[in-house]
N, CA, C and O atoms as CSV, one atom per row, in Angstrom:
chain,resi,resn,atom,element,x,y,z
A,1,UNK,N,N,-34.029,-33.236,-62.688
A,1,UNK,CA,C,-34.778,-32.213,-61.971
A,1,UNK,C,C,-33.815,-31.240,-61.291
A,1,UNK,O,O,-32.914,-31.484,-60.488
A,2,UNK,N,N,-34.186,-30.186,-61.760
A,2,UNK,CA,C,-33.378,-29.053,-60.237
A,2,UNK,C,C,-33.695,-29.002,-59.119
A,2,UNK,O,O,-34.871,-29.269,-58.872
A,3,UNK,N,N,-32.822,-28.656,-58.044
A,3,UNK,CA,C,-33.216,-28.794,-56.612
A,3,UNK,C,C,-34.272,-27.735,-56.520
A,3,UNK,O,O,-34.268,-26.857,-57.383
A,4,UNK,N,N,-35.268,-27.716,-55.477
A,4,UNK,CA,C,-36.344,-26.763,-54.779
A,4,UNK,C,C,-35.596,-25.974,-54.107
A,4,UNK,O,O,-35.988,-24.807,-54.114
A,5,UNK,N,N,-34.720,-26.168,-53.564
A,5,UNK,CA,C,-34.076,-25.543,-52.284
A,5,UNK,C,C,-33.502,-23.654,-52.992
A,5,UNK,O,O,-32.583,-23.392,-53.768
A,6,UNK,N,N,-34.585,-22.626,-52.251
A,6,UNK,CA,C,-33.854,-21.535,-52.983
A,6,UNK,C,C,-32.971,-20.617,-52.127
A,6,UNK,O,O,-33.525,-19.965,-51.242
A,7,UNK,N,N,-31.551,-20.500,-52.326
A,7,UNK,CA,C,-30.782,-19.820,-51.926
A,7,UNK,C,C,-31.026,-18.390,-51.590
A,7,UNK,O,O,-31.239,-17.797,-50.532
A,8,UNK,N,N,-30.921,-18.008,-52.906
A,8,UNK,CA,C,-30.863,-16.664,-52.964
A,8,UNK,C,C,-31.526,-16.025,-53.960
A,8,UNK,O,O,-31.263,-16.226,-55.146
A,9,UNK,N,N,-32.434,-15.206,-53.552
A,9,UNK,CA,C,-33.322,-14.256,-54.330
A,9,UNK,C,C,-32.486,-12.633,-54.017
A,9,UNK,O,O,-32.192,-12.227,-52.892
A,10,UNK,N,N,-32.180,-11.769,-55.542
A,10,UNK,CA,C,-32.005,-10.895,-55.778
A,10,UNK,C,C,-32.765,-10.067,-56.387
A,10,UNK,O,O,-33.447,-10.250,-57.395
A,11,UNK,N,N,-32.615,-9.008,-55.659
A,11,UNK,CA,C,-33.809,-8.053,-56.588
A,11,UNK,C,C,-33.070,-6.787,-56.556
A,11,UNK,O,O,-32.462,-6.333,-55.587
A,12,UNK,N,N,-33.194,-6.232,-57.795
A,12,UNK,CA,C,-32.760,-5.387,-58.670
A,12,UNK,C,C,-33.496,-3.808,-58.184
A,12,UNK,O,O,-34.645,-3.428,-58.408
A,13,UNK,N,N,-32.025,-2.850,-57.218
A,13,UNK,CA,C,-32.571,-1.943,-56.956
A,13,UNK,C,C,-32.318,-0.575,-57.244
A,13,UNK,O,O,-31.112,-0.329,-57.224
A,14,UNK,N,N,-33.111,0.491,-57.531
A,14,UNK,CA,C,-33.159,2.031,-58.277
A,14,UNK,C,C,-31.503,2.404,-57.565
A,14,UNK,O,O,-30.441,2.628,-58.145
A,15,UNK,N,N,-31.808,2.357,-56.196
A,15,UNK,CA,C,-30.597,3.665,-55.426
A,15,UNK,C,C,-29.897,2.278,-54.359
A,15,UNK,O,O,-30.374,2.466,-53.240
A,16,UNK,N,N,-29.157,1.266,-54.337
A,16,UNK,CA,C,-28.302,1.265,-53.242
A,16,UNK,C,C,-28.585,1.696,-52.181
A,16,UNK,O,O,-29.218,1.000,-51.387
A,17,UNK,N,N,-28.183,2.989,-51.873
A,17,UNK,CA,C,-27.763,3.292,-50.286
A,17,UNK,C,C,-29.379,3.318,-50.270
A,17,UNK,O,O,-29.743,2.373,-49.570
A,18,UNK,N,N,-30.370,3.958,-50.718
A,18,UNK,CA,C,-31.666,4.576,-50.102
A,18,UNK,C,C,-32.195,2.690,-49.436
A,18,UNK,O,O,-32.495,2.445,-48.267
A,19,UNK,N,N,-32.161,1.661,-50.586
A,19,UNK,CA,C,-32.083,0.263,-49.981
A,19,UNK,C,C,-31.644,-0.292,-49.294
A,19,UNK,O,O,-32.291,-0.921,-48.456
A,20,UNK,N,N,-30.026,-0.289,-49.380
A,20,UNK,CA,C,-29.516,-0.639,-47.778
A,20,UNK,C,C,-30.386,0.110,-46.399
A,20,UNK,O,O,-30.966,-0.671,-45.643
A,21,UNK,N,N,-30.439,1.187,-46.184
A,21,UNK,CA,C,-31.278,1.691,-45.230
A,21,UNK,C,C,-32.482,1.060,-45.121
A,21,UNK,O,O,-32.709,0.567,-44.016
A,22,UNK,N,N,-33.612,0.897,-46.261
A,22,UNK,CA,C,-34.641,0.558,-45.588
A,22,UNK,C,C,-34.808,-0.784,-45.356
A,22,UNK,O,O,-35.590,-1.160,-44.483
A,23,UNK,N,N,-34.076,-1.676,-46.129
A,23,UNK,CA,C,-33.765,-3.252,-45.523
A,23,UNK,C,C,-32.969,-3.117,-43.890
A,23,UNK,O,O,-33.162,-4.018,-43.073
A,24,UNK,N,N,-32.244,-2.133,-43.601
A,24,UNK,CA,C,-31.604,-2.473,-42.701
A,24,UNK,C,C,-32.877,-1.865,-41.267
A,24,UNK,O,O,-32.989,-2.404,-40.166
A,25,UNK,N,N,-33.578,-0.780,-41.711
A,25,UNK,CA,C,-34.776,-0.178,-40.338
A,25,UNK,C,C,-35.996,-1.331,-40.561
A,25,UNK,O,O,-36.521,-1.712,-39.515
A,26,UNK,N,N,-36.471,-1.891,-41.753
A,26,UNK,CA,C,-36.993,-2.249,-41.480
A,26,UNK,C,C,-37.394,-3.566,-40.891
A,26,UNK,O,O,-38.426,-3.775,-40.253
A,27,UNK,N,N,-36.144,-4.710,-41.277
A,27,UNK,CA,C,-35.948,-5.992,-41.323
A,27,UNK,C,C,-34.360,-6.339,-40.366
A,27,UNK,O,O,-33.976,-7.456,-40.020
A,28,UNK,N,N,-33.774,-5.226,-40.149
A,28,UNK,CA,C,-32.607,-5.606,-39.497
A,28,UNK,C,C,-32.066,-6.636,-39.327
A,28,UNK,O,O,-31.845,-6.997,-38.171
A,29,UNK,N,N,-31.577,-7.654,-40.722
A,29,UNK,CA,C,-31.116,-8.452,-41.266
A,29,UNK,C,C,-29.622,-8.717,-40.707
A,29,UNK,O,O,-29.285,-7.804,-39.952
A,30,UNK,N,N,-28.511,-9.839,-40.889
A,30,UNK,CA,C,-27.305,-9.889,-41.046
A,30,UNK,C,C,-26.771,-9.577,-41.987
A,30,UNK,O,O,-27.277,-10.196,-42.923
A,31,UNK,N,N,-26.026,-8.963,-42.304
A,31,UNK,CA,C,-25.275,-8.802,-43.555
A,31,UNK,C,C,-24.711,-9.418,-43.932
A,31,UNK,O,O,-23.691,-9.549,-43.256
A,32,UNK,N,N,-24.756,-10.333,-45.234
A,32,UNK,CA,C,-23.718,-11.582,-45.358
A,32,UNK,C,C,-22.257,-10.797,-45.979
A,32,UNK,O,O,-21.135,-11.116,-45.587
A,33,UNK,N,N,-22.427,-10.102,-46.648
A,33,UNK,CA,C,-21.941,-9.384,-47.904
A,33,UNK,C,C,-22.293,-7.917,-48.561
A,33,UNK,O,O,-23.356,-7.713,-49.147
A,34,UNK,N,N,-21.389,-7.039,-48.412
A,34,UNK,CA,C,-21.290,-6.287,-49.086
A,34,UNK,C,C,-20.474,-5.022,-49.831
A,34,UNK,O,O,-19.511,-4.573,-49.208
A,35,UNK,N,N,-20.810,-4.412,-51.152
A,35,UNK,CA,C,-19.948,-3.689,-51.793
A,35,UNK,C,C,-20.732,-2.521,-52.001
A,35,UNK,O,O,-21.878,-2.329,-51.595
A,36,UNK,N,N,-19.925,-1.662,-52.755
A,36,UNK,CA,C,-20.490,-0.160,-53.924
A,36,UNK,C,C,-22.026,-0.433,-54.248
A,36,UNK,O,O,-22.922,0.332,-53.891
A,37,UNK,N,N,-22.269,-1.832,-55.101
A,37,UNK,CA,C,-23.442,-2.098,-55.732
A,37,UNK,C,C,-24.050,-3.434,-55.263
A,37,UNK,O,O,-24.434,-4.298,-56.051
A,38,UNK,N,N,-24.091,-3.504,-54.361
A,38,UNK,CA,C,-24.761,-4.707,-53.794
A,38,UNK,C,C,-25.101,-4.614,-52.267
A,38,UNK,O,O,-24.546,-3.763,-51.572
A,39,UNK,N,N,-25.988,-5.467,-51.760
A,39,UNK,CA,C,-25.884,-6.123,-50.110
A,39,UNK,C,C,-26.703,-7.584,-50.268
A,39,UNK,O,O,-27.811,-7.821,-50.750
A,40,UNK,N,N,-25.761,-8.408,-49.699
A,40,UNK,CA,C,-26.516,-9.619,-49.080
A,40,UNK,C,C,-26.903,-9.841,-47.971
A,40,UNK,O,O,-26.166,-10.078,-47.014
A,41,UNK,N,N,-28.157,-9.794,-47.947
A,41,UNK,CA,C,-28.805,-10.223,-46.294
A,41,UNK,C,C,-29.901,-11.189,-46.163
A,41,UNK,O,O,-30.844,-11.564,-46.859
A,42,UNK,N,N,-29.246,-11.535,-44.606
A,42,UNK,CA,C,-29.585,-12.957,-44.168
A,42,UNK,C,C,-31.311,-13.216,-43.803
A,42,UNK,O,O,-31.727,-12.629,-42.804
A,43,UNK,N,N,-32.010,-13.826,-44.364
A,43,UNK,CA,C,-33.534,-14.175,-43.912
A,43,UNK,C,C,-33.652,-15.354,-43.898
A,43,UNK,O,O,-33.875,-16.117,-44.837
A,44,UNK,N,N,-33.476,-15.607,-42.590
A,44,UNK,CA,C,-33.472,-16.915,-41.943
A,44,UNK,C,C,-32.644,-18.053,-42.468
A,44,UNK,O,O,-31.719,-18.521,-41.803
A,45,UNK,N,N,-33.009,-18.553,-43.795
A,45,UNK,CA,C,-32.053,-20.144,-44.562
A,45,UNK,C,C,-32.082,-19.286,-46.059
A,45,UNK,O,O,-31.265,-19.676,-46.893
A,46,UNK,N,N,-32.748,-18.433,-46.343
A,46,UNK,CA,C,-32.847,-17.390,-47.540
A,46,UNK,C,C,-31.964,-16.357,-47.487
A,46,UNK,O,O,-32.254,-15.491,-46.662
A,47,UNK,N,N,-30.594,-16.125,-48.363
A,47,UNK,CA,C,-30.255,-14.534,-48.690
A,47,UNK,C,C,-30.890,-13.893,-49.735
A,47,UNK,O,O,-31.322,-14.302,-50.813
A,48,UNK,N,N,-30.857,-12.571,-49.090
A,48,UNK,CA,C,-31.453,-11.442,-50.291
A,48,UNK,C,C,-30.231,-11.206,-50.889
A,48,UNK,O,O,-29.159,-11.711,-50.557
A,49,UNK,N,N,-30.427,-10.444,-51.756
A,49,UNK,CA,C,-29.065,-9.747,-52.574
A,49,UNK,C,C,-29.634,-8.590,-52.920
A,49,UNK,O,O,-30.625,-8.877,-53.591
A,50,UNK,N,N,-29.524,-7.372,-52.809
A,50,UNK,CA,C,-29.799,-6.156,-52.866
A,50,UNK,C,C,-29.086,-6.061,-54.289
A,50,UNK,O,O,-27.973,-6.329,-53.837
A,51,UNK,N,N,-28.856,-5.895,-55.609
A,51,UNK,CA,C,-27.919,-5.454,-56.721
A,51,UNK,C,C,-28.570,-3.933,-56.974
A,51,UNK,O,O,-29.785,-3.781,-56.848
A,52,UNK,N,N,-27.854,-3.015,-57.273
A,52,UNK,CA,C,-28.204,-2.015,-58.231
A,52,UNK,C,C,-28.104,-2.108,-59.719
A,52,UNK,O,O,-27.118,-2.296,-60.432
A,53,UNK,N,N,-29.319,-1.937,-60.004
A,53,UNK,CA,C,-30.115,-2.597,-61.442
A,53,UNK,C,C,-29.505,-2.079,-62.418
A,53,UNK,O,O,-30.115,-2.348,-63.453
A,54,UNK,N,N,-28.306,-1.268,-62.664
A,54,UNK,CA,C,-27.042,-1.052,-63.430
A,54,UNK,C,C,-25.939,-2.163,-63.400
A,54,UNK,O,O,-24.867,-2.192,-64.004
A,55,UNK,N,N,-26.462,-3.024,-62.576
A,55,UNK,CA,C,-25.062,-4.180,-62.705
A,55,UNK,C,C,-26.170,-5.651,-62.970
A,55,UNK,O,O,-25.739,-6.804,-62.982
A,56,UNK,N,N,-27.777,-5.241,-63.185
A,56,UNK,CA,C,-28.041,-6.514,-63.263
A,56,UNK,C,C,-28.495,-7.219,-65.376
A,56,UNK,O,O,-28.935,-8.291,-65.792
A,57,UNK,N,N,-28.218,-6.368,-65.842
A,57,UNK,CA,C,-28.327,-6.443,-67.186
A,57,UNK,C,C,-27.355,-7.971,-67.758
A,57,UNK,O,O,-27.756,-8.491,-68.799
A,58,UNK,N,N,-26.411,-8.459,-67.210
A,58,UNK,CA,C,-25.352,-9.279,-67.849
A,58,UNK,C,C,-26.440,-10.759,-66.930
A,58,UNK,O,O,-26.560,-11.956,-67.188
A,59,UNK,N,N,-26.910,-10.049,-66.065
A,59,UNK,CA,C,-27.616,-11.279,-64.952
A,59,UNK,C,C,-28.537,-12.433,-66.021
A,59,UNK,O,O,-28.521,-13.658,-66.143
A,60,UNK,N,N,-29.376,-11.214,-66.739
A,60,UNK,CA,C,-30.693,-11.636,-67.387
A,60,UNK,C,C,-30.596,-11.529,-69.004
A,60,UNK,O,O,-31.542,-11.817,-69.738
A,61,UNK,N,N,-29.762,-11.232,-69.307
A,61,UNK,CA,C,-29.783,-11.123,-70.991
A,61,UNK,C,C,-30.071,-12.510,-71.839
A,61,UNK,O,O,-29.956,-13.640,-71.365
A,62,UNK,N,N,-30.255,-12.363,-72.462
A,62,UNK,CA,C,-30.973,-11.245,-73.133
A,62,UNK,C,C,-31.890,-10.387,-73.328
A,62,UNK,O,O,-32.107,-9.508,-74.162
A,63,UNK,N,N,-32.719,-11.047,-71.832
A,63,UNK,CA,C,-33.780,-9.977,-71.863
A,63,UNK,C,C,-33.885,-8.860,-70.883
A,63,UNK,O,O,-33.515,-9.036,-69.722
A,64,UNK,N,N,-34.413,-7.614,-71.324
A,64,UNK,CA,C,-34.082,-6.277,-70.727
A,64,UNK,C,C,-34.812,-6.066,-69.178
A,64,UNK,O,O,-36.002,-6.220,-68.901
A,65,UNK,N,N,-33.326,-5.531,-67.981
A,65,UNK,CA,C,-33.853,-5.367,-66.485
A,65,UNK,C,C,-35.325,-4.076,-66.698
A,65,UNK,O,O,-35.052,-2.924,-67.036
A,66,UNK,N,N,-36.171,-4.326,-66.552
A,66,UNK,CA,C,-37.469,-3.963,-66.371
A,66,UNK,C,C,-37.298,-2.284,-65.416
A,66,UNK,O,O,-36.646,-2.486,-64.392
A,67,UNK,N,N,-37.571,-1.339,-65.505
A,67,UNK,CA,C,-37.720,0.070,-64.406
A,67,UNK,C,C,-39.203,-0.636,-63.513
A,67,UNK,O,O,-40.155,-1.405,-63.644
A,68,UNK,N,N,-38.549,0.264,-62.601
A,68,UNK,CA,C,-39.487,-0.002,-61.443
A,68,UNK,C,C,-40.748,0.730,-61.394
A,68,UNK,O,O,-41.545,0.610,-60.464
A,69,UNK,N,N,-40.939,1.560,-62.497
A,69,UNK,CA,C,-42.089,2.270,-62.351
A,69,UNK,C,C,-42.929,1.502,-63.277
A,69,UNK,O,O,-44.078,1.922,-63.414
A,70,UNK,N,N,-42.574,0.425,-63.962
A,70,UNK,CA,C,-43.350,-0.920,-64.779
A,70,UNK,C,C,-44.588,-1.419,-63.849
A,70,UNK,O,O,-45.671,-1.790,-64.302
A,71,UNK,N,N,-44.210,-1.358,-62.344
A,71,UNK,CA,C,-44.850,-1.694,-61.537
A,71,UNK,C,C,-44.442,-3.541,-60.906
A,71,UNK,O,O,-43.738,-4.425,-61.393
A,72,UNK,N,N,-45.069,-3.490,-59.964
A,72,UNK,CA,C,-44.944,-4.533,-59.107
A,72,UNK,C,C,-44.828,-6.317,-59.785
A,72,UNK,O,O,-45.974,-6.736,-59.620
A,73,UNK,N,N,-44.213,-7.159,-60.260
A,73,UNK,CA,C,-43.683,-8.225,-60.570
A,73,UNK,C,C,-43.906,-9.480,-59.584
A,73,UNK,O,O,-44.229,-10.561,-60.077
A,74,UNK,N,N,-43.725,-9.335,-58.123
A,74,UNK,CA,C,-43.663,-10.714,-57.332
A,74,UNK,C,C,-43.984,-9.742,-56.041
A,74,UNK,O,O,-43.820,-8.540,-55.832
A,75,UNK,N,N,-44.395,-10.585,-55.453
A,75,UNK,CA,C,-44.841,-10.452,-53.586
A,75,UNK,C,C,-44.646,-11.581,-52.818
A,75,UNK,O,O,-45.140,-12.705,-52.732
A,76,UNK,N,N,-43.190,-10.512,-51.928
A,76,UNK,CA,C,-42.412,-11.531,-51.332
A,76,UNK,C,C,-43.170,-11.541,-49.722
A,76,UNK,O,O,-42.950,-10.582,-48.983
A,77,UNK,N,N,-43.795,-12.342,-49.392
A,77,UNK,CA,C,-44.740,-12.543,-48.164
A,77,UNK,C,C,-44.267,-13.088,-46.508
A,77,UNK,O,O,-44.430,-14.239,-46.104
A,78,UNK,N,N,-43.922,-12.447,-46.054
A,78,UNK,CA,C,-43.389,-13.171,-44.545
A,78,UNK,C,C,-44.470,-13.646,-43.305
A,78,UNK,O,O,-44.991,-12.735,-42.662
A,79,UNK,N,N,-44.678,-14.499,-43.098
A,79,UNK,CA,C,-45.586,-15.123,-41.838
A,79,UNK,C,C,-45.145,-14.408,-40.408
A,79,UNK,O,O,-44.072,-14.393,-39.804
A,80,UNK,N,N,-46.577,-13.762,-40.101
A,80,UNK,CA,C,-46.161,-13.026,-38.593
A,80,UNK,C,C,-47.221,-13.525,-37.809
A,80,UNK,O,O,-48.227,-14.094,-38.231
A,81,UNK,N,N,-46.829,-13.189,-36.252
A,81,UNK,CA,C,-47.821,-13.725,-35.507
A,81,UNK,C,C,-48.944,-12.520,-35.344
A,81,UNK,O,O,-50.052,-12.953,-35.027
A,82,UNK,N,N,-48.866,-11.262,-35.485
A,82,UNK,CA,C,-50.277,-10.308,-35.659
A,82,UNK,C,C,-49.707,-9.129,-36.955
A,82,UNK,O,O,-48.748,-8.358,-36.995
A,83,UNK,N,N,-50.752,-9.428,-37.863
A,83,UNK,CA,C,-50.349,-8.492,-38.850
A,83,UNK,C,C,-50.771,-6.934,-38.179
A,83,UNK,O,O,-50.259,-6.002,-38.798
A,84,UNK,N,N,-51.269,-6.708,-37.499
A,84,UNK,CA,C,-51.763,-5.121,-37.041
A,84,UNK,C,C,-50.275,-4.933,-36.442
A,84,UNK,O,O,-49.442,-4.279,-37.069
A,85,UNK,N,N,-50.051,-5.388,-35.503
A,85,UNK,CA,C,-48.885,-4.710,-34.931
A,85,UNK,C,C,-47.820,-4.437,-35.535
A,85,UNK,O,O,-47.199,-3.393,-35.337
A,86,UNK,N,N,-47.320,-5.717,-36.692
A,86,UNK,CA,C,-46.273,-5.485,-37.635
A,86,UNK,C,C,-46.762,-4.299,-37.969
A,86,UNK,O,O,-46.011,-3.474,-37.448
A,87,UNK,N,N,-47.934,-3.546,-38.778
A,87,UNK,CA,C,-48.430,-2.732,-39.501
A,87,UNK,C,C,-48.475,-1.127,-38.552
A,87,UNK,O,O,-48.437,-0.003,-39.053
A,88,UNK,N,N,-48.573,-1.509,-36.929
A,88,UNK,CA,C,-47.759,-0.467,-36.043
A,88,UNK,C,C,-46.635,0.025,-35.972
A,88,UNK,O,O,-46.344,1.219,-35.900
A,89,UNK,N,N,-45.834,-1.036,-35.993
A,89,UNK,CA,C,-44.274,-1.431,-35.355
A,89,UNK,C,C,-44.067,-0.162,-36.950
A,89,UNK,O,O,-43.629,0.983,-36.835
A,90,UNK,N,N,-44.608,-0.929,-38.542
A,90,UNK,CA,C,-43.837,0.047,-39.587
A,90,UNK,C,C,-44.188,1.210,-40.073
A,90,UNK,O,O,-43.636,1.779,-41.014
A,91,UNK,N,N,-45.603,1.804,-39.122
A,91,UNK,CA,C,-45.338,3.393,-38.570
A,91,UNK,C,C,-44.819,3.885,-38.549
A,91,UNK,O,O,-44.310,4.719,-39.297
A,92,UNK,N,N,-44.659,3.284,-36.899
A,92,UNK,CA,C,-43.659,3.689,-36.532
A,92,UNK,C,C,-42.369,4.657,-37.232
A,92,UNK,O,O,-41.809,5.731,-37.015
A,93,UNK,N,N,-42.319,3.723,-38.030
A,93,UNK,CA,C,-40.754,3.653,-39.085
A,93,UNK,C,C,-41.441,4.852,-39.996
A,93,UNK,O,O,-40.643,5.522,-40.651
A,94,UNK,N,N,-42.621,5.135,-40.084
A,94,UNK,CA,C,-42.688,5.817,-40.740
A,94,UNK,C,C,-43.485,5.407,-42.640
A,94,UNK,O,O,-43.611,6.264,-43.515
A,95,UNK,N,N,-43.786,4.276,-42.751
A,95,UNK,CA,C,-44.216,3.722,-43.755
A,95,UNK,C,C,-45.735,3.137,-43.267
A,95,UNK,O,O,-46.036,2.669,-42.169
A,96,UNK,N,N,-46.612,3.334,-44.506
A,96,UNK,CA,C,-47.570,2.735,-44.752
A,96,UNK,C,C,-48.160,2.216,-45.708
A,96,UNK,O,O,-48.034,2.581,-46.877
A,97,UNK,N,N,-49.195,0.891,-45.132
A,97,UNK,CA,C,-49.085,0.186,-46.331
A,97,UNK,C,C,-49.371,0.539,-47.437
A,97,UNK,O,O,-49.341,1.737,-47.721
A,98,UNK,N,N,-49.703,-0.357,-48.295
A,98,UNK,CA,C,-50.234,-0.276,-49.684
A,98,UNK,C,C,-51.451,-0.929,-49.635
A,98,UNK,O,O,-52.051,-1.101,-50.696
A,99,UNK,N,N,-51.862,-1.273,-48.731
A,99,UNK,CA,C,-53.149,-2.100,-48.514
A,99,UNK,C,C,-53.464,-2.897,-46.871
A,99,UNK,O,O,-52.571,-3.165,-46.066
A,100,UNK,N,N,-54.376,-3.061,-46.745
A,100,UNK,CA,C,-54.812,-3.999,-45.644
A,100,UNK,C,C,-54.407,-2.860,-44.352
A,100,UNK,O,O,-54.259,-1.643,-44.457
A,101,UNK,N,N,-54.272,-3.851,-42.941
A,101,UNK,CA,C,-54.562,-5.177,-42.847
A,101,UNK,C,C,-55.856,-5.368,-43.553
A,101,UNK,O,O,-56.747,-4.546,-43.765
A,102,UNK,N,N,-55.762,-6.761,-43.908
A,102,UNK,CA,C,-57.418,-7.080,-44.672
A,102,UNK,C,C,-57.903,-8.837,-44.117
A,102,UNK,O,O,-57.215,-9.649,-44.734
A,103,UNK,N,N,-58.556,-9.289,-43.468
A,103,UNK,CA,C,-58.877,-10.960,-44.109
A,103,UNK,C,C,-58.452,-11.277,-45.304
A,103,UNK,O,O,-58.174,-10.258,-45.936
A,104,UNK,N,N,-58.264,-12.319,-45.939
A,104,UNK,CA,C,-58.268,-12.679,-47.397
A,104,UNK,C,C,-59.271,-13.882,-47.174
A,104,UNK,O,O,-59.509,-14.425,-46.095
A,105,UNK,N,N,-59.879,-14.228,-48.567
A,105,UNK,CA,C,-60.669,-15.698,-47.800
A,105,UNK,C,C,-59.871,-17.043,-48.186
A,105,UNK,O,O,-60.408,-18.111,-48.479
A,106,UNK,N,N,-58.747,-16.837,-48.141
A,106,UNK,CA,C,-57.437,-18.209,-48.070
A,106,UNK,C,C,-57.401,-18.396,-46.597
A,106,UNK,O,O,-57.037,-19.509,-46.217
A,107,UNK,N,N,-57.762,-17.371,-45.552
A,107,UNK,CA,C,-57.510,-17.899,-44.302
A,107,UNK,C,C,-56.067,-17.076,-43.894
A,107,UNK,O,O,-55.278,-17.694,-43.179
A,108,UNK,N,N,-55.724,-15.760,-44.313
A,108,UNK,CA,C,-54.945,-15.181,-43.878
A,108,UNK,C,C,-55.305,-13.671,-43.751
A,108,UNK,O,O,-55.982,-13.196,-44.663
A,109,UNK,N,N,-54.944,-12.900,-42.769
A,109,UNK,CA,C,-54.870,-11.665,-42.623
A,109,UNK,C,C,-53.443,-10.955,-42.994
A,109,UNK,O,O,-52.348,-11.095,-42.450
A,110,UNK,N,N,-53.774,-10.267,-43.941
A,110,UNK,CA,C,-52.599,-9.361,-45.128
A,110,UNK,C,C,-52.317,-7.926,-44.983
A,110,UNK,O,O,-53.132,-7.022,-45.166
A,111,UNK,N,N,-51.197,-7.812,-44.669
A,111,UNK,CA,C,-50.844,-6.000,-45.089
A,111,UNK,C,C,-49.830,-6.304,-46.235
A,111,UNK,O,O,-49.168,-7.341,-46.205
A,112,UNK,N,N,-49.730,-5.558,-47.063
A,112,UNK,CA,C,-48.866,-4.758,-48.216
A,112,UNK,C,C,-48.020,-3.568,-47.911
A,112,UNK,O,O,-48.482,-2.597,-47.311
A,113,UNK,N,N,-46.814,-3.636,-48.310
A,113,UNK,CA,C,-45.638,-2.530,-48.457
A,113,UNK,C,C,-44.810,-2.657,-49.233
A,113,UNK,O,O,-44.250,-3.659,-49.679
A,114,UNK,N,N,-44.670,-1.279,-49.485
A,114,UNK,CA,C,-43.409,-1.283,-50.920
A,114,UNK,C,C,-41.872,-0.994,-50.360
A,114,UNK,O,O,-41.756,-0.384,-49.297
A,115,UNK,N,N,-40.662,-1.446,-51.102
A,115,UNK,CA,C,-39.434,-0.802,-50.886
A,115,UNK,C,C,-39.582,0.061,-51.282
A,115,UNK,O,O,-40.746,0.452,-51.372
A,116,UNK,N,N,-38.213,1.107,-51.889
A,116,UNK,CA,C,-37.893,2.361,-52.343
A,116,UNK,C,C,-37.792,1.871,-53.243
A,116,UNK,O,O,-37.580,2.806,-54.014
A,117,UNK,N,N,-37.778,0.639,-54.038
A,117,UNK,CA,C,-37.744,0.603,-55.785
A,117,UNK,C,C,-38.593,-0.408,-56.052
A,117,UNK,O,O,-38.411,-1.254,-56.928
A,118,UNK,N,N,-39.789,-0.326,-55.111
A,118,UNK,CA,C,-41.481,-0.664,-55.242
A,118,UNK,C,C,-41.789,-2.064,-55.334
A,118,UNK,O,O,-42.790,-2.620,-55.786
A,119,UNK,N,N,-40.737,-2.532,-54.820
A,119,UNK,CA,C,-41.026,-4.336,-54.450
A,119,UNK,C,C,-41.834,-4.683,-53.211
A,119,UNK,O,O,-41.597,-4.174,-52.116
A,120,UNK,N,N,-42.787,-5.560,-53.425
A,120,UNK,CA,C,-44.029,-5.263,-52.445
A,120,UNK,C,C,-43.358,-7.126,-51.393
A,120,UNK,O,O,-43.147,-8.312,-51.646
A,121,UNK,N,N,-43.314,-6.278,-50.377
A,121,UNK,CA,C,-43.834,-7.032,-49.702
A,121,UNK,C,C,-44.848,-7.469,-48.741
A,121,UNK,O,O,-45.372,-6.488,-48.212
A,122,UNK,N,N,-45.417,-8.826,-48.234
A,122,UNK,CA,C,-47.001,-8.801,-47.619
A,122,UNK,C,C,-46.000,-9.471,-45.891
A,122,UNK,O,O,-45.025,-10.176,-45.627
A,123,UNK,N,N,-46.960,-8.743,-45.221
A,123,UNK,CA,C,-47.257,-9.731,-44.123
A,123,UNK,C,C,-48.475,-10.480,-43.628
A,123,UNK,O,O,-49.585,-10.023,-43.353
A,124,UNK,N,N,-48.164,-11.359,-43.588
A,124,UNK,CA,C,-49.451,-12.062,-42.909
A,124,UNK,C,C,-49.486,-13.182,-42.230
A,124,UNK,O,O,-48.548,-13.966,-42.090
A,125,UNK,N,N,-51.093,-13.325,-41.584
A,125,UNK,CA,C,-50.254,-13.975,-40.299
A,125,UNK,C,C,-51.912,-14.794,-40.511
A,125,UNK,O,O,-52.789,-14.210,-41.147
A,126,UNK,N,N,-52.246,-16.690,-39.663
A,126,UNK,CA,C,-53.033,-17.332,-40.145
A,126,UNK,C,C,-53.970,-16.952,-39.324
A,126,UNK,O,O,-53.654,-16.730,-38.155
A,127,UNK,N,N,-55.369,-16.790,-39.764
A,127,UNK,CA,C,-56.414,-16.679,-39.108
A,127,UNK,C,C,-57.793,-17.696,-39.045
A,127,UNK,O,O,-58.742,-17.405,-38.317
């Protein structure tokens, strides 16, 4: 069996710098690591890896890194204690969602947001 335990999730992005920025306003992460075409940052016992999707082709071959205008693939979901305010607080910042806040009938209240190379992430928090 392989271990459960997941390190590190990378996701494959359009522009670098426009990503470093909005990982860094919106999530103000640690930086574990970084270069030209990459950032690693810290979420909690999880690193991200920011790659620019010109260096991730050797990652996945043989099969071809996907454009981001393919549309949305995975929804990476973080547990908050009020999804409205998160959904203030990233106003603020200048972003809005892609959906919600909403109930779901799993027993969670959900907002949706995209990066700059349209990776969605949810917040939600238990209700």
């Amino acid at each position: 069996m392989i271990a459960n335990t997941v390190e590190v999730l990378t996701l494959f992005v359009d522009d670098i710098g426009a990503a470093k920025t909005f990982y860094a306003r919106v999530f103000a992460p640690r930086i574990i690591y970084e270069d030209e075409v990459s950032a690693v940052l810290e979420f909690g016992t999880l690193m991200i890896n920011l790659l620019q999707h010109t260096q991730a082709p050797e990652l996945v071959a043989p099969l071809p890194v996907a454009p981001s205008s393919a549309g949305p693939r995975v929804l990476l979901t973080i547990k908050v204690g009020n999804v409205d305010q998160v959904c203030a607080d990233l106003a603020s910042l200048g972003l809005s969602p892609l959906n919600g806040p909403i109930d779901r009938p799993w027993g969670r209240r959900t907002a949706a947001f995209a990066d700059p190379s349209g990776h969605v992430w949810e917040v939600a928090q238990e209700i």
